[in-house]
MDAnalysis code that builds the backbone (N, CA, C; Angstrom):
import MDAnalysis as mda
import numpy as np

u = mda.Universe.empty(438, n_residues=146, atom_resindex=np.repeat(np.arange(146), 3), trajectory=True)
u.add_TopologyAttr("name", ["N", "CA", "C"] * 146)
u.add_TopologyAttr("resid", np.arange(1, 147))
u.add_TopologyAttr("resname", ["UNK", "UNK", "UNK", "UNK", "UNK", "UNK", "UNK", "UNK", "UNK", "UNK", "UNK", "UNK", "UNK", "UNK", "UNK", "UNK", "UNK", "UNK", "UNK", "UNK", "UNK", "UNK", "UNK", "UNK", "UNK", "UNK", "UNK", "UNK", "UNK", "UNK", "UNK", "UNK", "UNK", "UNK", "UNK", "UNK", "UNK", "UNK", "UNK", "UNK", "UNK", "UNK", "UNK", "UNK", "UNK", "UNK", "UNK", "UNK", "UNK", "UNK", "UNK", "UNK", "UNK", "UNK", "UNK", "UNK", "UNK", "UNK", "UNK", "UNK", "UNK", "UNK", "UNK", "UNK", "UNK", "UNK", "UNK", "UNK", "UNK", "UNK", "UNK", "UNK", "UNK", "UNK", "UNK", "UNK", "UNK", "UNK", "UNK", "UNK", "UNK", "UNK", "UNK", "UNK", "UNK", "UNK", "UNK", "UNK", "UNK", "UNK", "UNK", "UNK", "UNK", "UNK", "UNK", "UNK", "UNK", "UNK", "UNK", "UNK", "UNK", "UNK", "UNK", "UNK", "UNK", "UNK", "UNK", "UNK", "UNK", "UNK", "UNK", "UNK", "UNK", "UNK", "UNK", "UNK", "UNK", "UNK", "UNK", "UNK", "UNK", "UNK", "UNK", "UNK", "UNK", "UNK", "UNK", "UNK", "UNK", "UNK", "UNK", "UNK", "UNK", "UNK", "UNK", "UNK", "UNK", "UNK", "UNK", "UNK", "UNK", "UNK", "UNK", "UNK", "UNK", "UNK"])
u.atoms.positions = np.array([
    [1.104, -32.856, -0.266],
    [1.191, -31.963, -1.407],
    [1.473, -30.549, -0.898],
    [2.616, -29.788, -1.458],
    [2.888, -28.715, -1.165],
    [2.173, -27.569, -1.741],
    [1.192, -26.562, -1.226],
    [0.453, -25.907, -1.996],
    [0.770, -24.156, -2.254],
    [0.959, -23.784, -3.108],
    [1.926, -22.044, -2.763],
    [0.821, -21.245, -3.755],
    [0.946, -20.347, -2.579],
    [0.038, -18.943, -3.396],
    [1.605, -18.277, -4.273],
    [0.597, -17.886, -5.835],
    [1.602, -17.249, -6.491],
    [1.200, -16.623, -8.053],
    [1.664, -16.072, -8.363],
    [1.131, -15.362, -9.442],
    [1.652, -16.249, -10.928],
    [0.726, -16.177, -11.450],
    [0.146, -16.793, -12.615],
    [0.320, -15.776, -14.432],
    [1.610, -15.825, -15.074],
    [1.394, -14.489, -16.289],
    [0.694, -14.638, -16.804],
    [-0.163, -13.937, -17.529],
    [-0.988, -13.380, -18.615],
    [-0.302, -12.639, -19.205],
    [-1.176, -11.914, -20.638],
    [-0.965, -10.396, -21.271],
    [0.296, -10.710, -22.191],
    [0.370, -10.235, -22.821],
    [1.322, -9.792, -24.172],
    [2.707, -9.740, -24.115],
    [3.024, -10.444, -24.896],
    [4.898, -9.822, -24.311],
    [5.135, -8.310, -24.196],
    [6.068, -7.921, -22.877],
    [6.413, -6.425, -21.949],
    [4.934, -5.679, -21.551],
    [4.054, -6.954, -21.698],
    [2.232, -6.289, -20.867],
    [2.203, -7.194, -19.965],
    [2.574, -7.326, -19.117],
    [1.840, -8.492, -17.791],
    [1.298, -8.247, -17.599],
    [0.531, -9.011, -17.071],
    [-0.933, -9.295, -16.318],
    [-0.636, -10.572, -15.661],
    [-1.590, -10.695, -14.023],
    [-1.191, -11.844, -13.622],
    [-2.536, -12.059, -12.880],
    [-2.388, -13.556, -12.815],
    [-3.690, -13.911, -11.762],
    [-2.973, -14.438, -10.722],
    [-3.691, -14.053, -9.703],
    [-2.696, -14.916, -7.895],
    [-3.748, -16.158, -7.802],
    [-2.948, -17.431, -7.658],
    [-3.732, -18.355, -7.762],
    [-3.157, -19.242, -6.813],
    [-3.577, -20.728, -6.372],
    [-3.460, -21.530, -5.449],
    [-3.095, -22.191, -5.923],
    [-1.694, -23.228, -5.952],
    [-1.549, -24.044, -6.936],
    [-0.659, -24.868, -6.040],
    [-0.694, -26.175, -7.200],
    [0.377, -27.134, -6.337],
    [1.722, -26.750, -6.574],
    [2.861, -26.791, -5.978],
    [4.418, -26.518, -5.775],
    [5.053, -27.308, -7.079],
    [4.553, -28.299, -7.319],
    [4.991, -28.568, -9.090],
    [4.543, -28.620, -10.349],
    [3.241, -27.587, -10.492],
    [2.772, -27.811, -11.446],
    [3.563, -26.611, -11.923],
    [3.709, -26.237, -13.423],
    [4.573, -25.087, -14.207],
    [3.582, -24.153, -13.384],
    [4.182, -22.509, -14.037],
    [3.988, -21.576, -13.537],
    [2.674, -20.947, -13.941],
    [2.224, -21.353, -15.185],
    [1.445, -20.873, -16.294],
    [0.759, -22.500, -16.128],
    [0.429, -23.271, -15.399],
    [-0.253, -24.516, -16.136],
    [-1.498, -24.459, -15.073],
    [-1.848, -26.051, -14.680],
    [-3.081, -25.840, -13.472],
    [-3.117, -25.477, -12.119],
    [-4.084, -25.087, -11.933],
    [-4.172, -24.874, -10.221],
    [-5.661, -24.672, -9.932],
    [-5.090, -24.623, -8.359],
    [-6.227, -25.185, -7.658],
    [-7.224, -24.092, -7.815],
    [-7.065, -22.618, -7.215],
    [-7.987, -21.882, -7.262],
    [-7.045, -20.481, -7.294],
    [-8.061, -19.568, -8.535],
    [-7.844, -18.285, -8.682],
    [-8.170, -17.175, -7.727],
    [-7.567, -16.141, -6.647],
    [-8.138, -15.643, -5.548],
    [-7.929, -14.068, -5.810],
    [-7.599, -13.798, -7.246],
    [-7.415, -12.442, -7.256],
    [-6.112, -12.254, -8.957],
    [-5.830, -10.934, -9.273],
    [-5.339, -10.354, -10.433],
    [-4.268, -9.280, -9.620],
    [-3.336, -8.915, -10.400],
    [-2.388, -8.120, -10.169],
    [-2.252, -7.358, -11.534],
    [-2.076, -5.911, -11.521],
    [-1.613, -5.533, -12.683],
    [-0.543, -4.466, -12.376],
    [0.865, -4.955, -12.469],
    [1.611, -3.586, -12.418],
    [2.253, -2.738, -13.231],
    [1.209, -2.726, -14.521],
    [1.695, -1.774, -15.667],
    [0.735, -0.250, -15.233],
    [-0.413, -0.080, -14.490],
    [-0.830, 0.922, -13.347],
    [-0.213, 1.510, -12.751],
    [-0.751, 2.811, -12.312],
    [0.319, 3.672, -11.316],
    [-0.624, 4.127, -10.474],
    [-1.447, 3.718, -9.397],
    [-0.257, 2.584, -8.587],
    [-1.245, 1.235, -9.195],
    [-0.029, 0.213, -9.106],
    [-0.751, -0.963, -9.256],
    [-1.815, -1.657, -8.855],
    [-2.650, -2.058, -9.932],
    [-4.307, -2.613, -9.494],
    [-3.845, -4.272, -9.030],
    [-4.640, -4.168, -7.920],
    [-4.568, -5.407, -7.226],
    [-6.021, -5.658, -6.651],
    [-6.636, -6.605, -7.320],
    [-7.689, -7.280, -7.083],
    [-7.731, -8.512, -6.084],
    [-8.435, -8.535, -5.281],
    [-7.756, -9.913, -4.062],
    [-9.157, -10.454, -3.157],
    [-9.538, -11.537, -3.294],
    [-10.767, -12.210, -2.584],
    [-9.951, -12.114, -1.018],
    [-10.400, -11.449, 0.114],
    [-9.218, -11.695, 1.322],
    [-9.850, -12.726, 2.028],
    [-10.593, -13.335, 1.907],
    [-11.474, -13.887, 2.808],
    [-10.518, -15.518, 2.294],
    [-10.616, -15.692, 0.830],
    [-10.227, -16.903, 0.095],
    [-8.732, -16.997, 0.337],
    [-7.775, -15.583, 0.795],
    [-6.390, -15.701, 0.646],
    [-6.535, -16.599, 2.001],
    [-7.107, -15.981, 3.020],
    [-7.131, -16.312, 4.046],
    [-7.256, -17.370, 4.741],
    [-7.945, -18.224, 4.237],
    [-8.545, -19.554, 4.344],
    [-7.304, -20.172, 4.161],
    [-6.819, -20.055, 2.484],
    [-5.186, -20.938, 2.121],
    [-4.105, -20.808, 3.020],
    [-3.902, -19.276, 3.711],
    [-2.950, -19.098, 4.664],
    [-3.332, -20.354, 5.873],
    [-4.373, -19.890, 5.918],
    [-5.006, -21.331, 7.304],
    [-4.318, -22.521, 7.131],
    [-4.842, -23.263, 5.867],
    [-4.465, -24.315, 5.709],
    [-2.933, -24.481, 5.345],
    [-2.255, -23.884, 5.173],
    [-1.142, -23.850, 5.421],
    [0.047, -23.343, 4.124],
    [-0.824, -22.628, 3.470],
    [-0.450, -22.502, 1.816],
    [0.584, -21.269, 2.037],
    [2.029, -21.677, 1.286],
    [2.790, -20.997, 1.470],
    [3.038, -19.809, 0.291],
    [2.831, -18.656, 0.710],
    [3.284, -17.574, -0.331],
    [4.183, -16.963, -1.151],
    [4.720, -16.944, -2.445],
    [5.735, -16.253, -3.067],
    [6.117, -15.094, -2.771],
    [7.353, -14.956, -2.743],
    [7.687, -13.411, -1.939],
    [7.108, -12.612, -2.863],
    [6.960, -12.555, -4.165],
    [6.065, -11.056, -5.106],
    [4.610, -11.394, -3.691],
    [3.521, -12.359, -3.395],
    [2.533, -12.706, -3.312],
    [2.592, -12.205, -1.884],
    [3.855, -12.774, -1.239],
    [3.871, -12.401, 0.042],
    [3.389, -10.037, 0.764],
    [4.449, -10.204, -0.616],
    [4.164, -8.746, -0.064],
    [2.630, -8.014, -1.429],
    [2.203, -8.520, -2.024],
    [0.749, -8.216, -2.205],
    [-0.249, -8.552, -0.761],
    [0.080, -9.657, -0.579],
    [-1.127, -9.912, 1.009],
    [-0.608, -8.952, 1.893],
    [0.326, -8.437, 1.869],
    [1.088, -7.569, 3.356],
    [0.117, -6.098, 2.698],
    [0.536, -5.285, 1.598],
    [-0.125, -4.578, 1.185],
    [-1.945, -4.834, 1.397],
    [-2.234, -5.494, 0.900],
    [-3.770, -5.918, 0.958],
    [-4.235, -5.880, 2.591],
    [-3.561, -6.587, 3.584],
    [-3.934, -6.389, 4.793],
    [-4.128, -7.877, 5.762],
    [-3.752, -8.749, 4.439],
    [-4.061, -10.054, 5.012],
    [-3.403, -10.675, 5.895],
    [-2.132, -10.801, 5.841],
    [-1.548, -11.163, 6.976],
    [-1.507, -10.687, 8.067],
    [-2.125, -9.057, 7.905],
    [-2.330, -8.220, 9.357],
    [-3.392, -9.242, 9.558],
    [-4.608, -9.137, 9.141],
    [-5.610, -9.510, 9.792],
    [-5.255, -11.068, 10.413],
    [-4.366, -11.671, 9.179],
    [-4.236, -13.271, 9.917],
    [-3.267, -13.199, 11.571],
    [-2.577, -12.312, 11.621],
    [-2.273, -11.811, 12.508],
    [-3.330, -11.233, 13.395],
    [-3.849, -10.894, 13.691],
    [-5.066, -10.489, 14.596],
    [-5.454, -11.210, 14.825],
    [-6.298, -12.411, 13.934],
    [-7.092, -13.489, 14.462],
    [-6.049, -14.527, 15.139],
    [-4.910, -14.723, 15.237],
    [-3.877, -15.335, 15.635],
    [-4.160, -15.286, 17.168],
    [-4.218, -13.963, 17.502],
    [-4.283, -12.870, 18.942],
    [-5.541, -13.042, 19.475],
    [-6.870, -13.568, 18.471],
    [-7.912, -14.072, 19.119],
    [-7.721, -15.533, 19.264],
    [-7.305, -16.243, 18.654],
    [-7.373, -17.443, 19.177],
    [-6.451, -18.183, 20.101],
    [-5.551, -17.136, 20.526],
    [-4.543, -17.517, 21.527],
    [-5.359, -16.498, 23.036],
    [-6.398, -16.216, 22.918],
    [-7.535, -15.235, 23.912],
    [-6.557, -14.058, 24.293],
    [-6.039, -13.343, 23.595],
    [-5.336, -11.881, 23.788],
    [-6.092, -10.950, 24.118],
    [-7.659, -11.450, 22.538],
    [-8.366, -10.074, 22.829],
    [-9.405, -10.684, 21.651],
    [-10.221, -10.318, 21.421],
    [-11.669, -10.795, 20.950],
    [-11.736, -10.659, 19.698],
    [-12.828, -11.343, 19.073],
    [-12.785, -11.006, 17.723],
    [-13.333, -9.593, 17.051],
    [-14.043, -8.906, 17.867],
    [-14.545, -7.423, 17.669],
    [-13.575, -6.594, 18.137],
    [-12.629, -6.812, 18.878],
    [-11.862, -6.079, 19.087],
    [-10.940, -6.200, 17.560],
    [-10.457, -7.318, 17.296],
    [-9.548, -7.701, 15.978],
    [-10.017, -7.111, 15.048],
    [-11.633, -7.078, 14.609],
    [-12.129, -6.211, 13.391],
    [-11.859, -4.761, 13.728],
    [-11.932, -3.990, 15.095],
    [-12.132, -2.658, 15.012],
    [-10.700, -2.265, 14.289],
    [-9.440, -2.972, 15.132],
    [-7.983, -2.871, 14.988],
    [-8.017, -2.708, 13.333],
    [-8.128, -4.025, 12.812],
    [-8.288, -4.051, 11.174],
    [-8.597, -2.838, 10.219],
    [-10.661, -2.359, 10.875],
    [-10.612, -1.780, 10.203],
    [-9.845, -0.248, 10.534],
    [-9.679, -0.099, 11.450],
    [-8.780, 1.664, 11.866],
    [-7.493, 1.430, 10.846],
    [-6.662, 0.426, 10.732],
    [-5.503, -0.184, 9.787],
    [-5.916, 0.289, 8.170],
    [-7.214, -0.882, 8.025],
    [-7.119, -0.643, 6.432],
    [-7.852, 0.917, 6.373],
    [-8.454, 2.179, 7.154],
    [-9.028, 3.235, 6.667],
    [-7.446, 4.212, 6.666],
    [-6.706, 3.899, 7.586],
    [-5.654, 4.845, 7.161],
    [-4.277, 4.353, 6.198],
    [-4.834, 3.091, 6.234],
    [-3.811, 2.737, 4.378],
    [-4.419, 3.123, 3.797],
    [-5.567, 3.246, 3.502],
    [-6.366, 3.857, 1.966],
    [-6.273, 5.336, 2.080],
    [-5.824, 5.955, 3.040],
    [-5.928, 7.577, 3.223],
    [-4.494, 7.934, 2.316],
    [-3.556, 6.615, 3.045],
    [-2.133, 6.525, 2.276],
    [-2.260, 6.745, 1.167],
    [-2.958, 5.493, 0.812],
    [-2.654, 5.300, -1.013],
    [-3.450, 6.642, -1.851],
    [-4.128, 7.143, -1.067],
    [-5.077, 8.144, -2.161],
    [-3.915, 9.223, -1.857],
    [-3.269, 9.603, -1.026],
    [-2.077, 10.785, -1.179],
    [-1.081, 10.342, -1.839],
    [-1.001, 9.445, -1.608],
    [0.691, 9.181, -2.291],
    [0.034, 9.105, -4.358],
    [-1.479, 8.726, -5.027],
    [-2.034, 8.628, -5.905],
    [-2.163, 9.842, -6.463],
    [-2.187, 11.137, -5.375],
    [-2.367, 12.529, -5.532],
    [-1.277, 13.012, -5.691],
    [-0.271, 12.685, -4.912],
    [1.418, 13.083, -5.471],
    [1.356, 12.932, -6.780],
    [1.223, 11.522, -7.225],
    [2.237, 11.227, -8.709],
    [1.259, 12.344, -9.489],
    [-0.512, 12.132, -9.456],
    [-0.971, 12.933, -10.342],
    [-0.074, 14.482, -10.374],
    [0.889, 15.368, -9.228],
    [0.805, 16.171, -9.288],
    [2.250, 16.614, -9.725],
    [2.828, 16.019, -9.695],
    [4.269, 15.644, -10.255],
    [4.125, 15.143, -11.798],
    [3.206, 14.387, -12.419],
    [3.004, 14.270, -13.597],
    [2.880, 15.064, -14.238],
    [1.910, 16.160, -13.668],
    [1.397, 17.425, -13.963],
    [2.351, 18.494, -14.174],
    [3.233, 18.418, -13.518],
    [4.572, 19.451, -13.295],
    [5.390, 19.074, -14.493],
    [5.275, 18.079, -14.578],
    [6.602, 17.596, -15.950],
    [5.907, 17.678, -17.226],
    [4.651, 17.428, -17.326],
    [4.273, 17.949, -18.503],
    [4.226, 19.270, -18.331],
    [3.744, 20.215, -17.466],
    [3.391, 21.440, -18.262],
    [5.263, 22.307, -18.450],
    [6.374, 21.924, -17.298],
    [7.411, 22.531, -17.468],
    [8.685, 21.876, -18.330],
    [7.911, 20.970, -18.830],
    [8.990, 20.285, -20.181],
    [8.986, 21.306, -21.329],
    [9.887, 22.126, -21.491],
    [10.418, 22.838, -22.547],
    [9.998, 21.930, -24.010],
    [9.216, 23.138, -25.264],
    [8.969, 22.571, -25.897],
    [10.445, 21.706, -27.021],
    [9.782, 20.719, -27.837],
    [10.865, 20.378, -28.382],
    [11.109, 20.679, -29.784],
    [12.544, 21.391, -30.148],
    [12.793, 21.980, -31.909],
    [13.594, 20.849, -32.380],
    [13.245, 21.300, -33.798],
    [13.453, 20.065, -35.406],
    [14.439, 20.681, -35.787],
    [15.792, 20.223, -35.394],
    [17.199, 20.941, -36.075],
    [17.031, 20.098, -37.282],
    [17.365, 20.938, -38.330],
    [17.366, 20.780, -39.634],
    [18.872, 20.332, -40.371],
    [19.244, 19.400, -41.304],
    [20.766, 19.030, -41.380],
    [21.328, 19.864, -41.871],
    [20.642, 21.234, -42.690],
    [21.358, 22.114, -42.997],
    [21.904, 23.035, -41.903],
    [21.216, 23.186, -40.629],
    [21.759, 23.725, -39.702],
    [23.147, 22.896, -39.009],
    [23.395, 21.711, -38.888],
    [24.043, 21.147, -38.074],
    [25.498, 20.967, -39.428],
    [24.844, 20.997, -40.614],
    [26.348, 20.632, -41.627],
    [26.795, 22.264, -41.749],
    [26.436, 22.990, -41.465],
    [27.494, 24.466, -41.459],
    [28.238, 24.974, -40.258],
    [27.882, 24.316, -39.050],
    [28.351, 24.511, -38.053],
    [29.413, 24.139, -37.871],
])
């Protein structure tokens, strides 16, 4: 049985919402599966991504293949780094405390990322509202004498 991590729609028509779930390779997209390991929402700025890493991790083990949207949520999230690391311990590169320190120095300066690049948009948002010129109500009597 072929098993693929992949996102699951929810939400309203032009509202997605999705759950990343474990499922078999032919069941529909929207039908059963094996196990739910996390939510995606990219109507957010920046997008909320909820993710068990421990549970992605396990499926990567066993051999569960990822959807490219899914693929690059785990790349973001950190998982395949880390499955990558433990790769490097079990081929004796380098230890498993060494693999966590690597990890965590990784995920503290992605999150330094995401909170600047979170501080940009707030500040650029900020700029376009306050320097958007207000907007006037041309009237049809103005536009039929012209």
């Amino acid at each position: 049985m072929a098993v693929k991590i992949r996102l699951q729609r929810h939400g309203s028509k032009k509202r997605p919402f999705y759950f990343i779930v474990v499922a078999d390779a032919r069941a529909p997209r929207d039908g059963k599966f094996i196990q739910k390991i996390g939510t995606y929402n990219p109507l957010t700025v920046p997008a909320t991504i909820q993710l068990d890493r421990q549970k992605a991790l396990e499926w990567l083990h066993k051999g569960a293949q990822p959807t490219d949207t899914v693929r690059r949520i785990l790349s973001f999230k950190g998982v395949l780094y880390l499955k990558h690391l433990l790769r490097g311990v079990k081929l004796g590169l380098f230890d498993e405390a060494t693999a966590m320190v690597k990890f965590q120095k990784w995920h503290e300066e992605h999150e330094a990322t995401i909170k600047r690049r979170t501080e940009e948009h707030r500040k650029t948002q900020r700029a376009r509202r306050s320097s958007a010129p207000p907007v006037r109500r041309v009237d049809q009597r103005d536009q039929s004498s012209a």
